[in-house]
Kinemage of the C-alpha trace (Angstrom):
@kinemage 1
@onewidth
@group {chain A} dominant
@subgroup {mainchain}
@vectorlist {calphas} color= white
{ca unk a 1} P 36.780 44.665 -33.596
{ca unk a 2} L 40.569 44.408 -33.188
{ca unk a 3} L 40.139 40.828 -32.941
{ca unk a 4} L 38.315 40.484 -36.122
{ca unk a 5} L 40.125 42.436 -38.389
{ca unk a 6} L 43.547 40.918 -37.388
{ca unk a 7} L 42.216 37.547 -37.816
{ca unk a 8} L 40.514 37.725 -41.041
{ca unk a 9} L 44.350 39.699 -42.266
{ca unk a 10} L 45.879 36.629 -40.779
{ca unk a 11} L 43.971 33.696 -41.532
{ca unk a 12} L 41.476 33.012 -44.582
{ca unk a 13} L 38.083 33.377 -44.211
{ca unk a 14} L 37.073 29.621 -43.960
{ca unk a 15} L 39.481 29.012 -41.279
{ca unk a 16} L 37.285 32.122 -39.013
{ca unk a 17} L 34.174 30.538 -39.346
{ca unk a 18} L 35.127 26.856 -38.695
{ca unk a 19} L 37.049 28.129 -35.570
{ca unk a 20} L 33.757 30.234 -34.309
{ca unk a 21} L 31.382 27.142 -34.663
{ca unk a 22} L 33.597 25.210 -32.725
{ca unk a 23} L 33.421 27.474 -29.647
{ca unk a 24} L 29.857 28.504 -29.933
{ca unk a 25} L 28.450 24.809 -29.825
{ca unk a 26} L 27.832 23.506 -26.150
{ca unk a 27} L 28.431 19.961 -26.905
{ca unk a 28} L 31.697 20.416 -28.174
{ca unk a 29} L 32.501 22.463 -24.695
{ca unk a 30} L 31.331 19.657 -22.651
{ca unk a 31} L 34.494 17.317 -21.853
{ca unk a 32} L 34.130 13.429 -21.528
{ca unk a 33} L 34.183 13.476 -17.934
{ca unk a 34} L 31.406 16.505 -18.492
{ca unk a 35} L 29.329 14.144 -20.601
{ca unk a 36} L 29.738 10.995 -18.383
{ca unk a 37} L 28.949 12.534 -15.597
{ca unk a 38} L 25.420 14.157 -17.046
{ca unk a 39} L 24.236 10.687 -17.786
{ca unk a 40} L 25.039 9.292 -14.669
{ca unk a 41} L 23.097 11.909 -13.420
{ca unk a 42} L 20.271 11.556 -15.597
{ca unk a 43} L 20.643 7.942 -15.139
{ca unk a 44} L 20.174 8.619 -11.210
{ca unk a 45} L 17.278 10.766 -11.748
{ca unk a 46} L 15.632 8.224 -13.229
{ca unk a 47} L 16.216 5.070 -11.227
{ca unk a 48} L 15.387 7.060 -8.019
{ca unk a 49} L 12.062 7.936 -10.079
{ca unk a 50} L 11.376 4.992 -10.735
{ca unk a 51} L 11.716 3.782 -7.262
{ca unk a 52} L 9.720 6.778 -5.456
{ca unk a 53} L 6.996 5.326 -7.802
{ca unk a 54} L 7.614 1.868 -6.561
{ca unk a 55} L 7.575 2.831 -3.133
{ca unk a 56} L 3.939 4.272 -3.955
{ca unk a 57} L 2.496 1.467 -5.099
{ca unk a 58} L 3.806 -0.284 -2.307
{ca unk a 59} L 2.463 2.185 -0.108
{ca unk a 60} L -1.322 1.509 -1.755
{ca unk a 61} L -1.069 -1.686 -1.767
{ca unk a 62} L -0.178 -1.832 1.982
{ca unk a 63} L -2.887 0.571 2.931
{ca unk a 64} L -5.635 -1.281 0.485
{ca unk a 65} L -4.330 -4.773 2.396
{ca unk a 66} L -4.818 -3.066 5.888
{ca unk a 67} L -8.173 -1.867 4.920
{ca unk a 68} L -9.238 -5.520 3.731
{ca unk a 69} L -7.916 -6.619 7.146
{ca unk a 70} L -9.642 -4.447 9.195
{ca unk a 71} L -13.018 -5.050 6.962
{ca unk a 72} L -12.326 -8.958 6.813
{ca unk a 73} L -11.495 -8.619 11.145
{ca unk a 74} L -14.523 -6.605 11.239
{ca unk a 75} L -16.734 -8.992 9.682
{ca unk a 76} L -15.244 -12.104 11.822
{ca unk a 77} L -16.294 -10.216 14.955
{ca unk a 78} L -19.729 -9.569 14.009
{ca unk a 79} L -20.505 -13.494 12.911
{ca unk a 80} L -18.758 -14.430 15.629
{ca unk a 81} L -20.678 -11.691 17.919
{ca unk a 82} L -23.438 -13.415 16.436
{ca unk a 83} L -22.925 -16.839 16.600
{ca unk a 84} L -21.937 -16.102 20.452
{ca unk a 85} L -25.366 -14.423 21.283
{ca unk a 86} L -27.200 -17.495 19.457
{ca unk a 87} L -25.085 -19.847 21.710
{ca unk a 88} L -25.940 -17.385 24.820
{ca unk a 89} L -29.719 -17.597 23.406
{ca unk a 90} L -29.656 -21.409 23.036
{ca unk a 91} L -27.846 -21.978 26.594
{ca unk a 92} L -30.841 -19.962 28.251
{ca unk a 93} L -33.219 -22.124 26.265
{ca unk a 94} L -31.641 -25.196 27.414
{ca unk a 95} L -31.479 -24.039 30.900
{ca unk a 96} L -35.288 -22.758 31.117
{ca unk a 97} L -35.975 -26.255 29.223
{ca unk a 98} L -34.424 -27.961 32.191
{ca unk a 99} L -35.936 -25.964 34.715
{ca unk a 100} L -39.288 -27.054 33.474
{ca unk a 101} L -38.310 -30.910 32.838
{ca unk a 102} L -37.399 -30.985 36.380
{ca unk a 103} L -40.347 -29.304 37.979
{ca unk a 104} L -42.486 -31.346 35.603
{ca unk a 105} L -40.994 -34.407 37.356
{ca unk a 106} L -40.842 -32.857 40.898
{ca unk a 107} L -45.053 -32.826 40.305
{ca unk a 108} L -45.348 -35.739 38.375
{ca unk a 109} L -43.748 -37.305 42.003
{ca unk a 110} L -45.507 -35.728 44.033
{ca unk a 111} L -48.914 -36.604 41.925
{ca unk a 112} L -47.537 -40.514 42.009
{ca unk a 113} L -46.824 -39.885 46.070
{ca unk a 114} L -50.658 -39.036 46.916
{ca unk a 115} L -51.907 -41.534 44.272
{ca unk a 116} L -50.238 -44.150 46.433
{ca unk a 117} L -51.277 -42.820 49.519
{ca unk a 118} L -54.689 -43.422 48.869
């Protein structure tokens, strides 16, 4: 109370008020340095945002790639699971189809040996 009534016997009135809005603002207590130093923080903030979220989407897309490998892998080893039994398959059949050519001509020799015996 002191305070007040010395300074409004001192000074006028316009000079009190002028002097009170100055000191009860927070921007004008912030210094330069203050001020620079809040945007390069929100600056920071921001450009490590936006890199977390690039980092994410790198992250999917890595993940979403492995999974298409895997399926696309997956795939390849069943066709070619497949087309490796059908070659196992068609190897017997040739084999058996041998087996029966050359008995066929074992008899048809041996039916030609007694025809000429005779």
């Amino acid at each position: 109370m002191m305070l007040r009534s010395t300074l409004s016997t001192t000074l006028p009135r316009r000079s009190v008020c002028a002097i009170r809005s100055l000191h009860a603002s927070p921007i004008a207590s912030k210094t330069v340095t203050e001020k620079v130093k809040e945007t390069a923080h929100n600056v920071n903030l921001k450009v490590g945002q936006t890199l977390a979220k690039g980092f994410e989407k790198g992250e999917e897309v890595t993940e979403k790639t492995q999974q298409a490998a895997g399926t696309a892998k997956s795939k390849a080893q069943e066709t070619a699971g497949a087309a490796k039994s059908k070659a196992d398959e068609s190897s017997e059949l040739a084999k058996q189809k041998t087996n029966q050519a050359s008995t066929g001509a074992t008899e048809a020799k041996e039916d030609f040996k007694k025809e000429m015996h005779k």
